[in-house]
N, C-alpha and C positions, 0 to 999 in steps of 0.2 A: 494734041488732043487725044488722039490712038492710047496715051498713056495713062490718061486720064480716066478713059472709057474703063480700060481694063481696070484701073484701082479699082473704080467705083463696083466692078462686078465683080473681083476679088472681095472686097467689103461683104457683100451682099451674100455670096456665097460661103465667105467666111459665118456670117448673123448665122445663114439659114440651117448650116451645119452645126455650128453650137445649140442651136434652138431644137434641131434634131436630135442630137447626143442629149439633151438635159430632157429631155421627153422620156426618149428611152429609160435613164436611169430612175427616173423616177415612179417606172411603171415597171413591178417584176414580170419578171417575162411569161411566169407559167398563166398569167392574167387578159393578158392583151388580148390572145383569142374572143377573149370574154366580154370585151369592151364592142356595146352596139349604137351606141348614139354616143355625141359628143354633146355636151350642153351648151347651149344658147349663152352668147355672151349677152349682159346686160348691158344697154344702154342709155344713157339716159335722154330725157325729152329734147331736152334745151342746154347747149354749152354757151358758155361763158368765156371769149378769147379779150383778154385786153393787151392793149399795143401801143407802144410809145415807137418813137424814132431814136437817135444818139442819145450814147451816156456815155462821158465822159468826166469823171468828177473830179479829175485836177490834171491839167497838159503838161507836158512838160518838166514834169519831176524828175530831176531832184530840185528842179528852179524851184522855193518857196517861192516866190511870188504869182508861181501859176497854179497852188494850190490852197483852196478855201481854208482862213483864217480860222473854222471851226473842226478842222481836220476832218472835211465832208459829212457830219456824222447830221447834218441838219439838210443836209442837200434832199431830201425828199418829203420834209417834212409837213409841206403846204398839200402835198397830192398823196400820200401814202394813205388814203382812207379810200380813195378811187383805185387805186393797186390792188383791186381783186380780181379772183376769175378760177377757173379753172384752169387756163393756160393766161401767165402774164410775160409779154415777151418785148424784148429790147433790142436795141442791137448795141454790141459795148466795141464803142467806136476805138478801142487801142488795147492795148494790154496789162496785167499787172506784173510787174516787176521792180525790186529793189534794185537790184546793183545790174552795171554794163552801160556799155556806152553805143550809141546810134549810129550806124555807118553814113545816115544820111547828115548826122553834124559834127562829122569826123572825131578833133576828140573833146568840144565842149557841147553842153549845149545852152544857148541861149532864147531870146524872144524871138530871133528872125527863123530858128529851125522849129519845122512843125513834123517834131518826132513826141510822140506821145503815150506817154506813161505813167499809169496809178500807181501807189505805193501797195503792195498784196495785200495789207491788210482794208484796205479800204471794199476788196472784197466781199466783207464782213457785211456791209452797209447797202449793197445790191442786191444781196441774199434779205437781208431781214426789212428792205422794202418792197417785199414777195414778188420779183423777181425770180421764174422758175424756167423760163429760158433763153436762152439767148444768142443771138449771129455771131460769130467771129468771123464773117465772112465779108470785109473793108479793106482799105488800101492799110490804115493803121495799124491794125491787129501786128503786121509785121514789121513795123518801124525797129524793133531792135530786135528782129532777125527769130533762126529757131529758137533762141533760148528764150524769148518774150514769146513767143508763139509754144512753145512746152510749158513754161510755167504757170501760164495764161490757163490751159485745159487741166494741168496737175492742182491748180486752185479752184476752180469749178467742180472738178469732179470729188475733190474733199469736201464739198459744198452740196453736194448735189442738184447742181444745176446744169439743164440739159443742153446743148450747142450744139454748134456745126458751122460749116462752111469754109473748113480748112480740108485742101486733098487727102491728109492724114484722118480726116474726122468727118467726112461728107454730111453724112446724118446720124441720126437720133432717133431709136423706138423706145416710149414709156408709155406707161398708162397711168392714169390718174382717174380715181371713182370705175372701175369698168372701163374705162373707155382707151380703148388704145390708140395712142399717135404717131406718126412719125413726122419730124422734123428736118428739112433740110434748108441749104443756106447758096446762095449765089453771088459771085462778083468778078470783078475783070482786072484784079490784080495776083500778084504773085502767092504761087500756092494756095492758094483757095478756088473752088470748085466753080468752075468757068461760067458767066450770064452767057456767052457768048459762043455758047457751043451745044445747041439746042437738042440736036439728037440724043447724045449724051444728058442732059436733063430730065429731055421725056422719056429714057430710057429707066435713069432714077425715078424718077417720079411714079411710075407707073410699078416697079417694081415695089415700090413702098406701098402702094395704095393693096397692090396684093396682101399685106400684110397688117394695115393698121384700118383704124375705123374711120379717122380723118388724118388727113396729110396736109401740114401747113407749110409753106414755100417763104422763104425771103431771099430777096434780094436790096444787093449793094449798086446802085446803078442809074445814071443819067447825068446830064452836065449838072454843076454844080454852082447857087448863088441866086439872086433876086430876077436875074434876064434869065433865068429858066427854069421856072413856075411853071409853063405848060409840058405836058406831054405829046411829043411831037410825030410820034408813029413813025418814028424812021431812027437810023445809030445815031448817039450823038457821040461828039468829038469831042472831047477836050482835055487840055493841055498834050495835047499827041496820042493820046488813048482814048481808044473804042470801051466806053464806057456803057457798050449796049442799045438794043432795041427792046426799050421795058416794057413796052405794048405789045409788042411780037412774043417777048417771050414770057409775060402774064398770061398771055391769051394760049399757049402752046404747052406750058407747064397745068393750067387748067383743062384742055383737052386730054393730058395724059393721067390727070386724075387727082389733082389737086383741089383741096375743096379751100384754102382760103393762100392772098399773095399779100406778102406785105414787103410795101417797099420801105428804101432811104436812100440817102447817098447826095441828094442836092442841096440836105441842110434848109430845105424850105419846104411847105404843104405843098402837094400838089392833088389834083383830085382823083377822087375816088369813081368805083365803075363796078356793075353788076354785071357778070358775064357768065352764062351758061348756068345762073341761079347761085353763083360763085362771086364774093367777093374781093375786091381788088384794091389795096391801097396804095397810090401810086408812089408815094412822100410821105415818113410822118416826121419829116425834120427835127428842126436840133429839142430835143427833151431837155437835157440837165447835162449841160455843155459847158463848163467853167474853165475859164484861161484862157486857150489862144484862139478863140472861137468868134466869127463876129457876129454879133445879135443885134445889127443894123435892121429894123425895118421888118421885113420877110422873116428872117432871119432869127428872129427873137420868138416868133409866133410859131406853134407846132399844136396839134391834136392828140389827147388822150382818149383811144377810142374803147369801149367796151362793147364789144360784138357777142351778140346772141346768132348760131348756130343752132339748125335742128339736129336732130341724129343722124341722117346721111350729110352733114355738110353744108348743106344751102342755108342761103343765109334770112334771117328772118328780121334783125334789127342794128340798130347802132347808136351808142350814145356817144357823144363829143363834147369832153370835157374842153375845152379852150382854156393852154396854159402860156404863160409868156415870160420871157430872161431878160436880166440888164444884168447888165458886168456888178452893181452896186445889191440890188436887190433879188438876185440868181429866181429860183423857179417858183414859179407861184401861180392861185389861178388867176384866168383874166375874165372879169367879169363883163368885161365888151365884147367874148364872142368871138375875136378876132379869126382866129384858127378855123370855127362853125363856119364863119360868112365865107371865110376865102376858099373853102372845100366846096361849098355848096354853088357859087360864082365858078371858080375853074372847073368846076365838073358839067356844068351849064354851058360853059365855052367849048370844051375839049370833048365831049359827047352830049351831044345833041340830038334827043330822042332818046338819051338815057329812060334805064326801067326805077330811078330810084327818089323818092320823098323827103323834099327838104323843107315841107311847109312846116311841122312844130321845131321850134328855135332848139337847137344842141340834142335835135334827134335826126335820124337817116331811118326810115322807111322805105317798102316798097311797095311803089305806085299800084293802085287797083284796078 
């Protein structure tokens, strides 16, 4: 973790000196004297964050059978008129890459290995579903090692799209409209930027907030599957890995200056939470998950949420779109709500005396 700390502040140190040098040269020297106020950044009233959970739009490639019949190009096509915002953010549960083979399925790969990977151009089709940022911060991301994990950010960044969540890549400063953000990414697997190492976190987190107008946090983290829907305030375990204290460390990354968290990692909703005028999505399970994914149940249901933010951060509303997956009919909306009711239920269960409004149907409010 000691090694970790230091990238992260070589990183930072690294920004803060580029960002120094590109100041200077762009201001002749005989001038500077001269310079007495700096101008007020503009910000605006009301942001717009929309958030989905996994995207994964064919597993398993080069298996053709684990990838959509329409070569994904329709894979968003029922929700991409909800895919707006200011900041539209994902988590892209694997990598893309053509060629190589997976250490985890030695040298084939079949149905029973869950190594997963897009073909790079499918790239194409994450970008132009406005898609503008997103985690690589998952156990997947490095299923076929640094070469998926290099190709992965060399394709994004030709893209222009913002990430993080790899030790190489911690975070992300942009602006969009005025408004500057930084982005960073959390998880409890290899090379990517530890849930599970909180001082180091709030040590990022805090240092970003120095710098940007909002600072959005995600994390990869918690048991995974339909037996764990709730948020249980303590690590959980599974399969031999510490998969996190996502409550501990929602509530600890927001203290350090974080105005919104968005979780994944269970593949199911779980509820949401208003903490410090800050909110918190604990789950937004599987989105647009094709192939080796099971959309049993839980599992098929997940939230497209459009979050309204003010200008410092706090948060002022939420919409919830409710979308749902079958192996046969892949992502589309669900007009029963599904995804609304089970947020609004587990978050009833799991905080109790919550500060947040779930009386108009496919909106989150806060209580008066």
């Amino acid at each position: 973790m000691k090694s970790l700390t230091t990238l992260v502040l070589l990183c930072l140190s690294t920004l803060l000196l580029f960002s120094c040098e590109g100041n200077r040269a762009s201001v002749p020297p005989a001038s500077i004297a001269h310079i007495d106020t700096i101008p007020t950044r503009l910000k605006k009233d009301t942001i717009t964050i929309t958030a989905v959970g996994d995207i994964m739009l064919g597993s398993a490639y080069p298996n053709k059978a684990n990838l959509p019949t329409d070569d994904a190009v329709n894979s968003f096509q029922d929700v991409e008129s909800y895919l707006k915002g200011d900041v539209v953010f994902g988590n892209l549960e694997g990598c893309f890459l053509n060629t190589g083979k997976s250490s985890k399925c030695k040298d084939t790969i079949g149905n029973s290995c869950f190594a997963f990977r897009m073909p790079e151009r499918y790239a194409g089709i994450v970008k132009s579903a406005g898609f503008n940022v997103l985690s690589i911060a998952n156990n997947h991301v490095g299923d076929f090692g640094n070469k998926g994990r290099k190709r992965t950010v060399e394709i994004l960044d030709s893209l222009q799209i913002n990430y993080a969540g790899l030790q190489s890549h911690p975070f992300q400063i942009f602006e969009i409209d005025s408004v500057k953000y930084a982005f960073c990414a959390f998880a409890p697997n290899e090379n990517t930027v530890s849930i599970n190492n909180l001082i180091a976190a709030k040590e990022l987190v805090a240092s970003l907030k120095e710098q940007a107008d909002v600072v959005i946090v995600s994390f990869h983290g918690g048991a995974e599957g339909a037996k764990f829907e709730h948020v249980p305030k303590k690590n959980e375990i599974f399969y031999a890995e510490n998969r996190g204290n996502v409550y501990q460390f929602a509530h600890a990354v927001i203290d350090a200056g974080a105005d919104i968290v968005l979780g994944h990692g269970p593949h199911v909703t779980r509820a949401v939470e208003l903490y410090k005028n800050k909110f918190i999505a604990y789950s937004l399970g599987n989105f647009c998950t094709y192939g080796m994914f099971s959309l049993k149940g839980p599992n098929g249901i997940a939230p497209l949420l459009q979050i309204k933010l003010n200008s410092s951060g706090d948060f002022i509303s939420a919409e919830v779109i409710s979308v749902k997956q079958d192996k046969v009919n892949r992502l589309r909306i669900d007009k029963q709500d599904a995804a609304f009711d089970k947020i609004k239920t587990l978050t009833d269960t799991d905080f109790p005396g919550h500060q947040l409004d779930f009386s108009e149907n496919g909106k989150i409010g806060r209580k008066k």
